[in-house]
DRENTORKOL-3810 file (N, C-alpha, C; in nm, 4 decimals):
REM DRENTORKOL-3810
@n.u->0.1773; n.v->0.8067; n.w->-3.4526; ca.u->0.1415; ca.v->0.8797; ca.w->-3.3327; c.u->0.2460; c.v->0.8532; c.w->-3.2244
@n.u->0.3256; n.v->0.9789; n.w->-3.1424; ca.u->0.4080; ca.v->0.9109; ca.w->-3.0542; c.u->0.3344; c.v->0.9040; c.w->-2.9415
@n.u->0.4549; n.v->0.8350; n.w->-2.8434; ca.u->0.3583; ca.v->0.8190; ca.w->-2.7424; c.u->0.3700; c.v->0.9213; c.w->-2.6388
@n.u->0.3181; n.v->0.9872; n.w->-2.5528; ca.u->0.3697; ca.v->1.1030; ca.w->-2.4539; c.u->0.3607; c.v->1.0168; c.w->-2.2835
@n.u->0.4545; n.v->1.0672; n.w->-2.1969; ca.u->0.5054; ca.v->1.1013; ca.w->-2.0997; c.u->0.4446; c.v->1.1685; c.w->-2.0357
@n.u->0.3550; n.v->1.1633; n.w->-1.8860; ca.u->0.3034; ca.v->1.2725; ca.w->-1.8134; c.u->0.4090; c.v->1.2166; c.w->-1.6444
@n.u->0.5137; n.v->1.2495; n.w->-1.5693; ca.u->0.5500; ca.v->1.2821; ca.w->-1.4736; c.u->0.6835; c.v->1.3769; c.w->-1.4225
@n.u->0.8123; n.v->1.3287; n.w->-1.3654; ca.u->0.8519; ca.v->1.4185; ca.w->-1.3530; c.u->1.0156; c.v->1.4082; c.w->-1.3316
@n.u->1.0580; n.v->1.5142; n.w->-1.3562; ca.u->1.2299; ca.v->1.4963; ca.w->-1.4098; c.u->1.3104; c.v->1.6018; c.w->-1.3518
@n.u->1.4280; n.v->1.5865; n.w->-1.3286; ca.u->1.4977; ca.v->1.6920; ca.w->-1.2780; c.u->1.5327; c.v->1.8221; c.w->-1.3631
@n.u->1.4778; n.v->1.9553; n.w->-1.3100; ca.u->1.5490; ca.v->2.0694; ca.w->-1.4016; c.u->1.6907; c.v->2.0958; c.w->-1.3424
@n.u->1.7900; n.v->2.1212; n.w->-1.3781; ca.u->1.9136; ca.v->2.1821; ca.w->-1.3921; c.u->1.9174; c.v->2.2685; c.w->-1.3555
@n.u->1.8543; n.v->2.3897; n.w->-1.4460; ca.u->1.8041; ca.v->2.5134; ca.w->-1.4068; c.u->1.8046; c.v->2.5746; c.w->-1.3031
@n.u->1.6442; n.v->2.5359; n.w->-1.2348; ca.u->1.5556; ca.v->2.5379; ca.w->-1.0783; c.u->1.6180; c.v->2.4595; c.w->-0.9964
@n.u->1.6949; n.v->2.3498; n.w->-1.0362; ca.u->1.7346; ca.v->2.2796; ca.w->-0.9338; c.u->1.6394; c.v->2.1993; c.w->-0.8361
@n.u->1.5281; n.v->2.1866; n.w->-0.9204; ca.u->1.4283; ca.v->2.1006; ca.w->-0.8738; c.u->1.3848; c.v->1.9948; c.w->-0.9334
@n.u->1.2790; n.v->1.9490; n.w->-0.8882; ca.u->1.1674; ca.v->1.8222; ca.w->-0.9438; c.u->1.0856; c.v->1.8968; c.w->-1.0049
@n.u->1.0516; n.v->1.8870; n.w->-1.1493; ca.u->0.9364; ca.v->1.9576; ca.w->-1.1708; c.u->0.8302; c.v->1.8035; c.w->-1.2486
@n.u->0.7148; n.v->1.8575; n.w->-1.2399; ca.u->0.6198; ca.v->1.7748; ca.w->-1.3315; c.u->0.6236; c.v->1.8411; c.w->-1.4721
@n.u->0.5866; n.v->1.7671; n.w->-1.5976; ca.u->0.6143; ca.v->1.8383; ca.w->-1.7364; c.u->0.5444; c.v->1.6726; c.w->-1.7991
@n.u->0.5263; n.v->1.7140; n.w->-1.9350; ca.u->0.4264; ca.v->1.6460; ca.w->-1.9927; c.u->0.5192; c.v->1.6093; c.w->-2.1459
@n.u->0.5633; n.v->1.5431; n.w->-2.1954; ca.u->0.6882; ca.v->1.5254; ca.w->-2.3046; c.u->0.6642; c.v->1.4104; c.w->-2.3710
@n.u->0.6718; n.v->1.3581; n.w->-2.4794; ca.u->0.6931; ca.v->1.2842; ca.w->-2.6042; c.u->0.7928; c.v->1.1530; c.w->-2.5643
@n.u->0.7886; n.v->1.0691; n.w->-2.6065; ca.u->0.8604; ca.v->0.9655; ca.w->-2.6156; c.u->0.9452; c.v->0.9274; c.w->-2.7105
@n.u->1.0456; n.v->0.9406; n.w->-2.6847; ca.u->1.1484; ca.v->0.9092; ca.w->-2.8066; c.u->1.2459; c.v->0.7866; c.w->-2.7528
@n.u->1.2897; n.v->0.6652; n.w->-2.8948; ca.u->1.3604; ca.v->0.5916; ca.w->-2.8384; c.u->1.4946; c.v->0.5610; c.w->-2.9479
@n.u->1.6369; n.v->0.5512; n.w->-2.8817; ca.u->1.7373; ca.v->0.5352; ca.w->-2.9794; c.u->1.8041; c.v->0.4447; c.w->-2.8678
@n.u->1.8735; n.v->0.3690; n.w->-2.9787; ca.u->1.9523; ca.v->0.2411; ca.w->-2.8984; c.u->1.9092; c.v->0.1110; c.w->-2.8605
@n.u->1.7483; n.v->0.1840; n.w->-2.8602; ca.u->1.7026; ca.v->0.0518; ca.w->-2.7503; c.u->1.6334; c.v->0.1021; c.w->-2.6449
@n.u->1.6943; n.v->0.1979; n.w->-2.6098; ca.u->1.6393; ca.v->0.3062; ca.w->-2.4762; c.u->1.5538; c.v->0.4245; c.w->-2.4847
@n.u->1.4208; n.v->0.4110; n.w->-2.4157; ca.u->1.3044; ca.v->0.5173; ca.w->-2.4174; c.u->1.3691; c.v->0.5948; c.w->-2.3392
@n.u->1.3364; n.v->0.7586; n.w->-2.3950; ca.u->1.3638; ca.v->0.8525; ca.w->-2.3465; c.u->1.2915; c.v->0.9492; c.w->-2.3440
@n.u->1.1963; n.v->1.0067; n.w->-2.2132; ca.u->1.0985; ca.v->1.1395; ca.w->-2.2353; c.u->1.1803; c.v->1.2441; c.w->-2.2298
@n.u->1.1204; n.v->1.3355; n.w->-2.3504; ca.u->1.1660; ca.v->1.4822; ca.w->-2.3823; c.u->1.0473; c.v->1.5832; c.w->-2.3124
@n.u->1.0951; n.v->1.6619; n.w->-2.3013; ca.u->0.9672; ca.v->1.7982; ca.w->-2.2341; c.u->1.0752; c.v->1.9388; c.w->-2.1845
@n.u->0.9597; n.v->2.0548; n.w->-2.1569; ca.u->0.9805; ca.v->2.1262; ca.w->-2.1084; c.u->0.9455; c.v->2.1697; c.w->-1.9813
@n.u->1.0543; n.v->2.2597; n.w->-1.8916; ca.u->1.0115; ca.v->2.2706; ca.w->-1.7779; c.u->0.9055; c.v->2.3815; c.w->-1.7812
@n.u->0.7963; n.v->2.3478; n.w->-1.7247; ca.u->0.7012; ca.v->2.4978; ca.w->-1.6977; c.u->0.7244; c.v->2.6138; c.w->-1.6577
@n.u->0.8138; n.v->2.5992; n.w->-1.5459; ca.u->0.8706; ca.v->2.7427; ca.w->-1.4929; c.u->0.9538; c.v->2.8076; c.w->-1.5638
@n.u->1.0527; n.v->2.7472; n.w->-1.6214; ca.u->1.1586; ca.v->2.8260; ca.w->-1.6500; c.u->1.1843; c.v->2.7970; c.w->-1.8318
@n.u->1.1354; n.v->2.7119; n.w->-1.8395; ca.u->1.1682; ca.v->2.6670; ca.w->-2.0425; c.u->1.2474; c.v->2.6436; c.w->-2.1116
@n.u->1.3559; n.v->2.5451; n.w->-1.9988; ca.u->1.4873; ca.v->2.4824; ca.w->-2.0113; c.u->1.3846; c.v->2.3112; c.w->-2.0581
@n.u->1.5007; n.v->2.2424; n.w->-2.1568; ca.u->1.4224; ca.v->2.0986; ca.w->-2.2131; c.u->1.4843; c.v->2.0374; c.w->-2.0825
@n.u->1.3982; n.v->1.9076; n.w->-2.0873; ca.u->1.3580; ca.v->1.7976; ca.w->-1.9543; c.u->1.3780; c.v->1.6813; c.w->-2.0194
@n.u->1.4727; n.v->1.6129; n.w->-1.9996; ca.u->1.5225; ca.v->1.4806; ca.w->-1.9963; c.u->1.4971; c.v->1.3758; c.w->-1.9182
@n.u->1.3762; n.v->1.2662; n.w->-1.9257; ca.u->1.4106; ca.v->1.1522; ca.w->-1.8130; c.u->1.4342; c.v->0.9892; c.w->-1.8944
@n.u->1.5503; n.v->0.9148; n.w->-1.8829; ca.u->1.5871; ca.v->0.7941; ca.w->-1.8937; c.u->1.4412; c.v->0.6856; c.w->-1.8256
@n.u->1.3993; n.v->0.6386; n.w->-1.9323; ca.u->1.3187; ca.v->0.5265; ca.w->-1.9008; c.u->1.3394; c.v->0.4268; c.w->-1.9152
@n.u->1.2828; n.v->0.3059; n.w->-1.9176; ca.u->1.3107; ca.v->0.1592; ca.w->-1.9070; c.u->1.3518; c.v->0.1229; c.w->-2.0529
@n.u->1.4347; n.v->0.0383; n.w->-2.0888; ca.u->1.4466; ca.v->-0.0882; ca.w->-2.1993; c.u->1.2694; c.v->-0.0953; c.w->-2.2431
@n.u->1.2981; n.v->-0.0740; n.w->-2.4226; ca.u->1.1396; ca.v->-0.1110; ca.w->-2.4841; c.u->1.1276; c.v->-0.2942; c.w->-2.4292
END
């Protein structure tokens, strides 16, 4: 079961903050939430902490 992500990350896109709801993925060492933006349906990247 992964684990999911509920806050919020910069779109590129919009050029905003959006909130988005994304999966947890980790390589390296380093957690990383994946998601999509709601408005527009460009993927959402946010860098999280060391597991």
């Amino acid at each position: 079961m992964a684990e999911s992500y509920t806050g919020d990350a910069y779109c590129v896109k919009c050029k905003e903050k959006r909130d988005f709801t994304g999966e947890v993925h980790e390589t390296n060492g380093r957690r990383m939430a994946k998601g999509i933006c709601p408005v527009c349906g460009t993927k959402l990247n946010r860098i999280l902490g060391k597991a």
